[in-house]
Structure formats: C-alpha cells, structure tokens
N, C-alpha and C positions, 0 to 999 in steps of 0.2 A: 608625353611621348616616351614610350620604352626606349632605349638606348643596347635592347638586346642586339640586335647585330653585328656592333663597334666591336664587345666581346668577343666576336671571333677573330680579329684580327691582330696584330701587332701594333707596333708603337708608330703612327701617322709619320712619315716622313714626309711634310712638304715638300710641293715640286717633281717627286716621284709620280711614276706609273702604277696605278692598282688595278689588277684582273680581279676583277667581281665573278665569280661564279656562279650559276645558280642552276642545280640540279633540276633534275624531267620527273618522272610519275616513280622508280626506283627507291626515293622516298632516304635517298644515301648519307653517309655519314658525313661530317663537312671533313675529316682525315680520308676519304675516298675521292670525295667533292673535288679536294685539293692535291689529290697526288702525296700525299705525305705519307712515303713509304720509308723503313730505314731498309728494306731489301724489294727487290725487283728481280722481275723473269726474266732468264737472257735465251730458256729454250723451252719446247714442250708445250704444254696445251692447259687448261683450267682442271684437267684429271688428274695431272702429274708432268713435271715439269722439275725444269732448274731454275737456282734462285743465289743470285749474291749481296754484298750487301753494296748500298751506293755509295758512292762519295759522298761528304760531304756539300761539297760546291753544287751537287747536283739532285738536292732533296725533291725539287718541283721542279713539274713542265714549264714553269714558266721564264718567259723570257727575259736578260740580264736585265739589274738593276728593277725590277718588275715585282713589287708587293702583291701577294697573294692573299686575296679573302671569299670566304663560300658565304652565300648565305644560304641559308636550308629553311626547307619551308613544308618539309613532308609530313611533316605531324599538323597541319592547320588543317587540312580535310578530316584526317581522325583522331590522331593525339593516342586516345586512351581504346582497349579494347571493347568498353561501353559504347563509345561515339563509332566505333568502325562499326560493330553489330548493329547501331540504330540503323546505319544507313541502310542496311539490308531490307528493316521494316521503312526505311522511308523514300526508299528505290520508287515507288509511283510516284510520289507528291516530286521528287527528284524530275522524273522523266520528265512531267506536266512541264514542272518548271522552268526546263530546257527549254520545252515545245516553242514557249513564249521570244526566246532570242533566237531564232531560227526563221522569223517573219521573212519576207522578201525585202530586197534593198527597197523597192518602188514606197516611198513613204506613204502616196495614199493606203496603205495596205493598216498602217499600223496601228490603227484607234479599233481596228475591226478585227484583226489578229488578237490583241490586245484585250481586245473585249471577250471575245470568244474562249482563249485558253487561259483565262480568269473563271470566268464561270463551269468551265470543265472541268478544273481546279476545285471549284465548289460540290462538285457533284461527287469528287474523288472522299471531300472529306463525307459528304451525306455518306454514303456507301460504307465508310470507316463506321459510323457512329451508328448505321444501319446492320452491320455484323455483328457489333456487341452486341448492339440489342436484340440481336436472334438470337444471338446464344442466352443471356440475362434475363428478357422476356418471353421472349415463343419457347425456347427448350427446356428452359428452366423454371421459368414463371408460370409459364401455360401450362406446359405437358409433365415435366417430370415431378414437381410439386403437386400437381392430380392424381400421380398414377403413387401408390402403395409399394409395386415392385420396383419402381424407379427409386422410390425414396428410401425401400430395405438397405440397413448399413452401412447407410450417407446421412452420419449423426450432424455433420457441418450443414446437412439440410433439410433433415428429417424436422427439424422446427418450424417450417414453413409449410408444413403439410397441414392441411386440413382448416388453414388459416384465410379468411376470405380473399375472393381473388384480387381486389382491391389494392392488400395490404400488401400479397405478396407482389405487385404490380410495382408497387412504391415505390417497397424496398430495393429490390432489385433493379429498376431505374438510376437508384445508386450510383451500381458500377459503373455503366455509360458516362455518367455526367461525373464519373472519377477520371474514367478516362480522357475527356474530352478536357477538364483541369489539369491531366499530365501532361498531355501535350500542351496546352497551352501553356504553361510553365518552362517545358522546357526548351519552347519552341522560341521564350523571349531571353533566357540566357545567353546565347551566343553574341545578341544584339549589346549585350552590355560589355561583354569580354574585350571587342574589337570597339566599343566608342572610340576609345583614345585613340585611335589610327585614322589620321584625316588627310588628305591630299591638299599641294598647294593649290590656290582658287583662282591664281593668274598666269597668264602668259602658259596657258595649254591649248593641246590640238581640242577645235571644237567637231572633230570627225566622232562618229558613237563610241567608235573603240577604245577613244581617250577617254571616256567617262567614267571605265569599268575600274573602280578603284577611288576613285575621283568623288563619285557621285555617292552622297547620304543617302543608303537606301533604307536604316531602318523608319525614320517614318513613314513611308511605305510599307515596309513588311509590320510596323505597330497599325496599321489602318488594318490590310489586311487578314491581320492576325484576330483584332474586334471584329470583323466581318466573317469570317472561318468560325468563330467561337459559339458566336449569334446565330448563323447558320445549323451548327452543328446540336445546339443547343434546342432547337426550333425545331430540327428532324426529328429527336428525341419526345419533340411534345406531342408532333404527328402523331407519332406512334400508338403514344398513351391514349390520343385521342378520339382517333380512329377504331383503339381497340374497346372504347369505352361508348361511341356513339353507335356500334354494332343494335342494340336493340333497342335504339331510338334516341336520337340527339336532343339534350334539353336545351335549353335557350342557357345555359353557361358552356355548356360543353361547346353550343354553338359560336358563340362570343367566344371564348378562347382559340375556337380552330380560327374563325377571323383573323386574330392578334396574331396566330401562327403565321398565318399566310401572309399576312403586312409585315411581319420577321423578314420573312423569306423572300416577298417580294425586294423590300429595300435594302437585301442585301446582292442580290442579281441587280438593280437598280444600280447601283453605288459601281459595282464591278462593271457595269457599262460605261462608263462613263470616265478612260482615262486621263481627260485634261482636268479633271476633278481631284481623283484618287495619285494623280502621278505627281501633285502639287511639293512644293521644296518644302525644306527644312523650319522653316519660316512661316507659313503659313501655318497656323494650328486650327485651324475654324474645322476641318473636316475632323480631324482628331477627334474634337470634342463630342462630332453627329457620330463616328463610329462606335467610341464607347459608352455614348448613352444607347445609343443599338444594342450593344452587348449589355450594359445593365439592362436595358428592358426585357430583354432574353435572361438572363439568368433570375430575376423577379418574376418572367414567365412559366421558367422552368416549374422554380418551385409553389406557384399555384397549381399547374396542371398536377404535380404531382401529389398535393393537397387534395385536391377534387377528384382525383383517384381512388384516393384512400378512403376517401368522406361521402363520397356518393350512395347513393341506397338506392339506386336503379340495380336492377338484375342485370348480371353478365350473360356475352354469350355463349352457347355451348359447344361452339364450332372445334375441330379437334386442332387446328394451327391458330395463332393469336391474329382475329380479325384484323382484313386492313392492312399487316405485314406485307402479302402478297405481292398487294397492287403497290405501295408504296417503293418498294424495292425494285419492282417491274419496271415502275413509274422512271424510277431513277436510271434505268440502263435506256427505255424511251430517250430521257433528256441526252443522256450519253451521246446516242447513234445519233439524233436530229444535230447536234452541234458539232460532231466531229463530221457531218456529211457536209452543215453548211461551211467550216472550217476547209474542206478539200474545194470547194465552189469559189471560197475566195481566193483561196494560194492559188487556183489554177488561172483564176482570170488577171494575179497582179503576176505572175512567176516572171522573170526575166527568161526570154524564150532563143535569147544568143545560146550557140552552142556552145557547151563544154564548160560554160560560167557558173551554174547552180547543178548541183546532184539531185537526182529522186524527182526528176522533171516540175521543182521548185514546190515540193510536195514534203519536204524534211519535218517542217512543224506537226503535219497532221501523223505523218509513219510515228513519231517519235510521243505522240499525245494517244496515238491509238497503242500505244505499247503499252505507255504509265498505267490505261485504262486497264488493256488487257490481264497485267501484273494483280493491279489493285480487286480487279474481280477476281482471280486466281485465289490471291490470299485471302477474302472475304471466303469466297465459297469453300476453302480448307477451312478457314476456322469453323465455321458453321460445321463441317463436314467430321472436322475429328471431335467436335464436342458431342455430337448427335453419337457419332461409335462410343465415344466413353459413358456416355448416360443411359446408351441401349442395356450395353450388355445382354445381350442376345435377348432380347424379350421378343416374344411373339408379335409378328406383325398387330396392330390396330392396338396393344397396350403401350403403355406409358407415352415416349414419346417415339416411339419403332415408326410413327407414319413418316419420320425422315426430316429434313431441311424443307425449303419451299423447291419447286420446280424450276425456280430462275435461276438458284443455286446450282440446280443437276444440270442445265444448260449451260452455264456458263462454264464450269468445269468440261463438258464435254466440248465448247467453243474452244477453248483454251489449250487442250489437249488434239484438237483437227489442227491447229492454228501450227501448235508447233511441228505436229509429223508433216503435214503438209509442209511446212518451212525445211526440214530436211531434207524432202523429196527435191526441195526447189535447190535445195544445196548442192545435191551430188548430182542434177542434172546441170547444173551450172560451173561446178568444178569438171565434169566430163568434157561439156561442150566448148571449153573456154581454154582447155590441158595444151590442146593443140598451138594455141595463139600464144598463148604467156610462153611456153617454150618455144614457140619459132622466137620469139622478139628475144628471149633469153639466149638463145643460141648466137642471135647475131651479136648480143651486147658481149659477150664470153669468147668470141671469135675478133672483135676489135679490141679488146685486152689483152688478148694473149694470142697473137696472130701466130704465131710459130713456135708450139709445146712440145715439149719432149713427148715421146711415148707414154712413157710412166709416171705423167700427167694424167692421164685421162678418166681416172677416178676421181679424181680431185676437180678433175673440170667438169663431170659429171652434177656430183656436189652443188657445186656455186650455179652451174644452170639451174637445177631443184629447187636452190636458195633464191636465187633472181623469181624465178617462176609463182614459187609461193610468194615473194614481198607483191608482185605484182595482183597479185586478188583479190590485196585492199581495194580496189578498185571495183571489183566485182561484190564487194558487200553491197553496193547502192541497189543493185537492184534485191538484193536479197531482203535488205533491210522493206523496201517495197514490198516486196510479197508477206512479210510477217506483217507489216502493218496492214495490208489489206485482208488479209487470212484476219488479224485479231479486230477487224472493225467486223469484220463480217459476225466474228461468233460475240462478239457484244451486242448486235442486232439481232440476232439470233435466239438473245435467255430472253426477249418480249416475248414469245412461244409460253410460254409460261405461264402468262395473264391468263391461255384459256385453261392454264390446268393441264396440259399436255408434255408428258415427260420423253427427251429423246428417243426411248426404247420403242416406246409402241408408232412415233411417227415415224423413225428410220426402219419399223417391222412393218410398216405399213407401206411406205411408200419405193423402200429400195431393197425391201424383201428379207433383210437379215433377221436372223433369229432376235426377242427381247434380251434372254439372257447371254446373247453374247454381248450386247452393248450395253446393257447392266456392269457387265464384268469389266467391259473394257473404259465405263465409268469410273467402275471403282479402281478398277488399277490407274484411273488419269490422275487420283485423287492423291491416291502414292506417289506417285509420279511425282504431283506438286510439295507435297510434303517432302518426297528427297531433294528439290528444287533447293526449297525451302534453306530445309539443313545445310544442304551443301554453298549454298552462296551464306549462312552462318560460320560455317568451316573454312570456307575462303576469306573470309571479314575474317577471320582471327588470324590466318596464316600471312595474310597481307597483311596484316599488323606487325606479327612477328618475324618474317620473313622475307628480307627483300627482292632475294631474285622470283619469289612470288607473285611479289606485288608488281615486280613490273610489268607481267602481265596482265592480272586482272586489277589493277590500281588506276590503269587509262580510265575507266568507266567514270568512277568515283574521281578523281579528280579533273575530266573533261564537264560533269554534271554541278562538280560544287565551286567551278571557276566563276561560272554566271551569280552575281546577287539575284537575290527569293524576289522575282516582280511578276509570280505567277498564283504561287503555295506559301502560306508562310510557316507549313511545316516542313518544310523540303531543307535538306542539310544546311547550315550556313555559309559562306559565302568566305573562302579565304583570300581571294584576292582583296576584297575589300579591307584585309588588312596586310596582305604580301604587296600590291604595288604601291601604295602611301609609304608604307615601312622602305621598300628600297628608292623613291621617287627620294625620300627624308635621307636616305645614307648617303646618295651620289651627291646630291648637291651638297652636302657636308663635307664629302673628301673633295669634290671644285674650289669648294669656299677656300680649303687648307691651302690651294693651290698645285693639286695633283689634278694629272689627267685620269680617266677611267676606261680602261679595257673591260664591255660588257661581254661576258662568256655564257649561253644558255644552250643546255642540251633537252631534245623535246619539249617539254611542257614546259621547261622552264624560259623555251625563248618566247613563249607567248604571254607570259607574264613580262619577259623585259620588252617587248612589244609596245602592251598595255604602257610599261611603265615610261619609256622613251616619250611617248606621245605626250607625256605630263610633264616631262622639264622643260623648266624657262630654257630660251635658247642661248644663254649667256652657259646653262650650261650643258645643252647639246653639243656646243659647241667646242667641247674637251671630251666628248664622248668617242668613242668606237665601238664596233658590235660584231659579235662572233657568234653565229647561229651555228647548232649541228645536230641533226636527226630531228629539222625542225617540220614541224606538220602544220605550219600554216598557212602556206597552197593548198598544200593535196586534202586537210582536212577542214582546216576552220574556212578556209575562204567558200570552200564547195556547203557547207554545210550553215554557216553563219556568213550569207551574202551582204548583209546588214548594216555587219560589222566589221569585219574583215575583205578588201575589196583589192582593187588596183591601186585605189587611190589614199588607202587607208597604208599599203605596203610602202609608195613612194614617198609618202609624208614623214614614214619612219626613217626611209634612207637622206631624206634632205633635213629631218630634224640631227641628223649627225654628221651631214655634210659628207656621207656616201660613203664613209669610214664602215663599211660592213662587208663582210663574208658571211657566205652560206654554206657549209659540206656538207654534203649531201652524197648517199650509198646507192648504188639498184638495187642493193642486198635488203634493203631498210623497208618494211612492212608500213613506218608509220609517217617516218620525216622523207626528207624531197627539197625537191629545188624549189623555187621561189618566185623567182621573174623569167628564167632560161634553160629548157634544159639541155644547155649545149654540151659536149663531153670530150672537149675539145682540154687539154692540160691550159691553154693561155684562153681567155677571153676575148669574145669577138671584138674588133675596133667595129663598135659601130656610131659610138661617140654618144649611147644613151650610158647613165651610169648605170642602170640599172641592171645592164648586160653583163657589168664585171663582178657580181653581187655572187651569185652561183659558182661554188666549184667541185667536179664529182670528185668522190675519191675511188679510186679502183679499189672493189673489195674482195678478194683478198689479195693482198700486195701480191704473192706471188703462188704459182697452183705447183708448183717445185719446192720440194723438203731440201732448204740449205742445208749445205755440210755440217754447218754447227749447232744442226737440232735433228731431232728424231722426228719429228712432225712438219707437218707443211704448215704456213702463217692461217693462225686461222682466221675464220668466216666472221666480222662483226655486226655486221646486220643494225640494228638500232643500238648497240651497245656504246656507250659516250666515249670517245678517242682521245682524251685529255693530253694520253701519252704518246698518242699516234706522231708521226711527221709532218705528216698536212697539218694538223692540230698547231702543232708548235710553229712551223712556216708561217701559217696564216696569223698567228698569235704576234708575232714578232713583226710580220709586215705593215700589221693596226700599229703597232707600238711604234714603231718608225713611222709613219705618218700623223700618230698622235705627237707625237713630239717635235716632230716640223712642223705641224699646227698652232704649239704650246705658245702663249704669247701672258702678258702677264694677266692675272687672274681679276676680273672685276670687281 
C-alpha cells in the first residue's frame, strides 16, 4: 500500500485533532484544499481587491491546536491530457455504464436491470467495431480501392488497387482487430494501477453504498472485458462473412458463420446471467469460460480472415460492401428492443412515493438512451468525415460518392431532431418555470434581508437571479426526460434504413419539405457533431489545465468515473476504488496514533467520505466527525442513485459517527443542498431526532450592503467551498469540541 497521502501532512502528533480535507470536482491544489495562504483579501472581489499578509498564528482555517491535512484526488479521473481526451471518446461506454447503478432500490429489479444494461453495453461496442469496419471495409476496401479516381494520388493506397477483393478484405480487417486490441489493452491498465488499493473486509456497513470502494471489481471488469473482446471480435467476422456468402454461402463459410453466432450467442448468454458473472475474487471457474471465449474468438478471427483471402468464389458486385446494411441496422433493432424493454422494467419496479426517485424512476433508461444516442453520433461522424475525405468531389455513382449506409444518414438526422428538439424543451421550461423559481427566490431574499437599504436593491436583485438559477437544477429532470426520449426515438428511427430509404425523400414525402433542404440540414447536423466533437476535445484539455474550468464541466466526468465498470469494461476507470480504500487506510492510522479526525468534504468530495465512513470499523467511527458543504447527496445522488444512496443509507453514516456531523448548505448552490432538513431556521429544530440538527443554511451572501471597508458588497458563493467562511470555522470547531469530549483512550 502507497503511503502517498501521509506526505501531505506534518509530523503526527498523538492525541491531537486532524481536519482531513477532501476537495469536490475543482480538482484544487492541496495549498488551496488547505487554506495555506501567506496573504489573504480583506476587501474587493476576485477582479481586483485588497490583500495583506497574515499573521503568522493564523496561516489556516483551522481550529486551535487542530492538524491540517488535504487529500487530493483530482487527477484519478484524468491525471494526464491523454486519459482526459480518452474520456471524451469513451463518454458512451461512460454513460452505459452509469446507466447500470441507477437501477431502482426494489431488489427484485436487479438481475434484470443488470442483465439488460450489459447487453446494451454489448451492442455499444458491436457499433464501435461496426464503424471502423465501414470506414476500413465498405469505404476503403469496397469502393475507394475499385474506383481509379479515388485511388489518384493516395500512393499509401494506390497498392491495394486492382488487387483482388479478397486480399484487400484481409488486409484491411487489420485495422478493426488493431483496434479492438487497443482497447483491450488499454482497457486492462488501469485495473493493474489501482490493484494495491484494497479496503478492510470487516466490521463495515453491509448497505450497497458501503461496497463502493470496498468491493474487487476487477474480476468483474477481467470477465467482462474477455466477453467485450469476443463480442467484438465476432462482429468483425460477421462482417467478412456476410460480405463473402453474398453470392452463395459454402459449407465453410457456413460453419464459420455458425461459430460466429455461438460467439455471440454466449457472450449475451454469460451477460445474463448476473449471479454467475458478479461471482467474488475467489472464484476463478468463470474466468477461465471467459477467456477461452475470447481465445476462441480471436482463433476465429484469424480463420475467417484466412478464408477471405483464399477463397475462389466470386465476389459480389453490389456498389456498398454486402451485408454491412443489415448488420448495422440489425444492431440499432437490438438497441430500440432493449432499451424499450429496459423502460417496461424500471417502470413497473420504480418506487412510486413522491419526490423519492427523479425522472419517474426512469434514470437508467434516460441515461442508457444518451450513451446510445452519443455512440451513434460518433459512429456516424466517422463514417461521415471519412466518406468526404475519400470523395473528393467525385461525381455521384464513382468511386465511393454513393455515401455511408442510410442508417448512418438517419442517425445523424435522429441525433440532430433529438438535440434542437431538447432546446425547444429548454427554453419552454426555463420560460414556464421563470415565474416560480423567482416567486420562491423572492420570499427566500425577503426572510434574509427583511429590512434593505435603498441602495440595496441591485444587489438584492442579483442574489434573487442567483437563487432562481441554482434552483433549475431541479428542472434538468424533466429535461434530461425529454432528451432521452427524443434520442430513443431517433435510435428507432435509423431501422428506416433496412428498406433503403434515406430521410430526405420520406420527410419530402410525407411533411412536404423540400429533399435538398433536409439534405443540407443533414449535412449541416454532421458539422454540428463534429464541432460537438472538438469542443468537448477542447474542454477535456482546458479541464485539465484549468481549474475554474473544470469546475464546471468536471461534475460529468467525475460523477461517471465514481461508479466501478459493472456495465462496459471500456468505460473510464473507477477512482474511488482506489480514493475510498486509500482514505478508509489513512483515518484509521491517524485513530490508531491516538488522534481524533475531523472529516471536511466539499461537493464530490463529501460523497467519497460518505462511501468512505460507511467502511470503518466502529472503534474507529467512533473518533470521527463530519463536515459536509455544497454536498449533492440529497438533491443529486439520492434522487438519481435510489439504490444506493437512500434514507437509510444517510442515517447509517450519521450513527457510524455517533451524529458528529454538519451540513452547510447555500440557496445560491446549483449543486449541493441540504441533507435530512430544509429548515432555515439559524438553531435546529428540537425535535429530538438527530438527524434534524445535521443541516445548517448558510445565508448567501452575508450581507447585500457594500461595508465601509470595501468598495464592493460580499460576494455571491454559490457552490464555491467556504473553508474560510465563519459558518465554516464555527461548524469546524463545534465538531472539534465534541470530538474531544468524546476522546477517550484509543483501542
């Protein structure tokens, strides 16, 4: 076990108080984490401002005689510029992934959830494995190697011209099954990075949300990943084979497509079946079935592509690569039929109490019909910008000018309804909705500041806009609904395709528009995706490089790569499963020394120390305390992960610390929230549950009056972490005072 954490802190004083820090999605330096400024702002605003330097005695917020240490955990979702850009390309396998921890509390629900967004998983990689090979076989292999003007002045390909179709079949098969080995490589590195991080195996919460961290998920994601590979490998042979039995299947070609389909079958097989596939650490028997699956897939590979090359049957002469069509059609069929019976199951297990589940207990399917959405986007751009680069303006009917396949031009046209549609739903929901978030905002701005100056009232202005907007988090659920429903539709939608029928002439046929205007508005969808594309590439680098960046668009990615891979095992790796082991390993080491621990977590970071509370033995809960702020797991993970995050899963955390917890919590705050209450009352209700005294608001902004000692009024914090705030230190010192009337000697 690394001992990197200890490094950040000082020389252990037994018997002391340690505030553990642990930063939100900001991704911040542990010199920020911790307050360690040698000057600080006494007026002004983040534009320009005054600054002195501090005393000495007074470097950190923290309270007397109170060790400070951060631990920082914002580079385990990216790290390096490479791993942030992956995620951009692995944002589907990502969403799928999600999709799977999003099931309903109801347990019966889970072997069938379970099963389902496995196998839709499965479909995401076919689809991966089916784009290369349009571009590598049908564009390149079939058509642009045919045609003379496609092959003028393409010396890296002009070798494959006129060479039989066979060969150029092979070869180019190739690239697929490179790719399909790059990912699979890089897909089992991370599982090796994080081995050495293992949680203790006694004396924790047996609730699901203690597991996350806890639980060995790489033999899981090593099953998996042989079932993914073998899959992937097997769609590949489709391919070849399909495009080879076009003018008459011989009894090998037939015998191979068999083997394909006993591939394919037991690897849907195997994904059914999770009391099988979900087995511990310790059992190795299925191991052993999955990767003789994947040898026998990759032994399959390379016949079929042997009997490619070597066959003396005549090809055929069809102008797109036989087969292609239907198989890719095929594939969005499977899509729509499992994400429909996915909506049929969440609807009949959903928890149907009010206000307890978001998205009318529909989360996994919104969020599975996204991934899909995404992963056909990006399939049909690549297909889409390799066909413009090999045209080169050729005349329609030469080279490969006759386009992609039709399920391609639909799905881009799916993909591009999906989203303006989801706009329209935007601003009719932000209009309709204007009126309520400011009446509620008006009254909360009116019991804050009951009696304002005059030359107040731009500034009170302000904080109601500020209130108004935090409150629309609220308003994403049904939006998120409507995108997922828009993008299931247009994944249903590229079947149209089977018969050969391209958008233009059935929406000129039936709702009367011109072809060439939904031609155009095709191809401008296609741009569209492409600056999609880039831009969430551009953002993966500035979130890298940039923190106040990333705090924005860094929630996605680190809400996606919190959960371990028990869906995709190409989908990001899983940092908790080595941030809550690593912090579970540092508290009970500073217990053992004989210190108490003050836990501090802003946003993301209080749902790691969440996770991680629910895993210590209770010798050493019971020197804990817990300090939530801009924490999101009410308003987000409980609503969206019923599962795992519940009532019962909240009050397990406050009795694992023996009620030693605070919450502060903003109206200003978009993401974090209260917890058990949202009373707003400065003292906590007696109502003798503890629960009740967990929540405390903080008025934001202290005050809507510019003090004398500054040019500016206090500003607006919103989600912004409060380390240095008052409530912050208040609340900080009251744990410490009651951690220390607790303190007894150390077991």
């Amino acid at each position: 076990m690394s001992d990197g954490p200890a490094r950040l802190s000082g020389p252990d004083v037994p018997g002391d108080v340690v505030e553990l820090r642990v930063h939100g999605v900001s991704g911040a330096s542990p010199d920020q984490v911790l307050d360690l400024r040698q000057i600080t702002q006494v007026a002004g605003d983040r534009s320009g401002g005054f600054y002195r330097q501090r005393p000495r005695h007074t470097d950190t917020g923290a309270a007397h005689g109170v060790t400070l240490e951060a631990y920082r955990w914002g580079d385990l979702p990216s790290g390096t510029v490479a791993r942030t850009l992956a995620l951009v390309f692995l944002l589907p396998f990502m969403l799928v992934n999600v999709a799977i921890w999003m099931r309903p509390a109801d347990p019966r629900s889970e072997a069938v959830v379970k099963s389902l967004c496995r196998v839709l998983a499965l479909t995401l990689t076919a689809l991966y494995v089916l784009a290369i090979s349009g571009v590598a076989l049908d564009l390149v292999g079939w058509k642009c190697t045919a045609s003379p003007r496609c092959l003028a002045g393409r010396s890296w390909l002009s070798w494959l011209g006129g060479q039989p179709v066979g060969l150029r079949l092979a070869v180019l098969a190739l690239l697929p099954a490179a790719a399909i080995g790059l990912v699979w490589r890089f897909s089992n590195r991370p599982g090796r990075a994080f081995s050495a991080f293992r949680a203790p195996d006694r004396d924790v919460s047996d609730l699901p949300l203690g597991a996350i961290g806890q639980w060995d998920a790489e033999p899981l994601v090593g099953r998996l990943r042989s079932i993914h590979v073998a899959a992937a490998l097997a769609t590949l042979d489709l391919t070849l084979l399909l495009a080879r039995a076009a003018t008459g299947a011989t009894v090998t070609t037939i015998g191979l497509a068999v083997a394909t389909a006993v591939v394919l079958a037991a690897c849907v097989g195997l994904l059914c079946t999770p009391p099988l596939i979900d087995r511990g650490a310790t059992d190795r028997r299925l191991d052993r079935i999955t990767s003789a699956l994947r040898t026998v897939a990759v032994v399959l590979t390379a016949v079929v592509m042997v009997h490619a090359l070597a066959s003396s049957q005549p090809w055929s002469h069809e102008r797109g690569l036989p087969g292609y069509d239907t198989t890719l059609a095929g594939v969005f069929v499977a899509q729509t039929t499992l994400l429909a019976a996915l909506g049929v199951v969440l609807l009949l297990r959903r928890d149907r109490r009010r206000g307890v589940t978001s998205m009318f207990g529909l989360g996994a399917l919104f969020i599975a019909a996204t991934g899909i959405s995404v992963a056909v986007a990006y399939s049909a751009e690549l297909v889409y910008r390799a066909a413009d680069f090999l045209d080169r303006d050729l005349p329609t009917g030469e080279g490969i000018a006759t386009g992609p396949p039709p399920a391609y031009t639909w799905a881009i046209f799916g993909f591009l309804r999906a989203v303006a549609l989801t706009l329209v739903v935007a601003g009719l929901l932000a209009l309709v909705s204007r009126r309520a978030r400011h009446r509620a905002a008006a009254a909360i701005v009116a019991h804050d500041y009951p009696d304002p100056p005059a030359e107040a009232v731009p500034r009170l202005r302000q904080v109601r806009t500020a209130i108004a907007r935090a409150r629309f988090t609220e308003k994403l659920v049904p939006l998120a609904v409507a995108y997922g429903c828009f993008a299931g539709l247009g994944t249903a939608t590229t079947t149209i395709g089977l018969i050969g029928q391209f958008p233009s002439d059935v929406v000129e046929r039936f709702a009367g528009l011109p072809a060439g205007a939904v031609t155009f508005g095709i191809a401008f969808g296609s741009w569209v995706i492409a600056a999609i594309i880039l831009g969430l590439i551009v953002g993966g680098v500035f979130a890298y490089r940039t923190v106040p960046f990333r705090r924005h668009v860094g929630v996605l990615w680190d809400l996606g790569t919190f959960w371990p891979r028990a869906a995709h095992p190409f989908a990001p790796p899983c940092y908790s499963e080595r941030a809550v082991p690593e912090l579970t390993r540092r508290i009970t080491y500073l217990v053992g020394r004989g210190n108490a621990v003050l836990l501090t977590g802003h946003s993301h970071g209080s749902v790691l120390l969440a996770a991680t509370v629910l895993q210590l033995p209770p010798h050493v809960g019971n020197r804990v305390a817990l300090l939530t702020h801009g924490s999101p797991l009410r308003r987000l993970y409980a609503r969206l992960f019923p599962a795992y995050v519940d009532d019962a899963a909240l009050r397990e955390i406050g009795r694992r610390v023996g009620w030693r917890w605070v919450n502060l919590w903003r109206d200003t705050d978009p993401v974090g929230g209260w917890i058990f209450s949202a009373h707003r009352s400065p003292v906590p209700p007696a109502t003798g549950d503890p629960a009740d005294a967990v929540d405390r608001r903080q008025r934001d902004p202290r005050d809507v009056v510019t003090p004398l000692s500054d040019s500016v009024p206090p500003p607006i914090e919103g989600h912004w972490p409060g380390e240095s705030d008052e409530p912050f230190t208040r609340a900080a010192r009251e744990l410490v005072r009651r951690l220390r009337e607790r303190a007894g000697p150390t077991p």
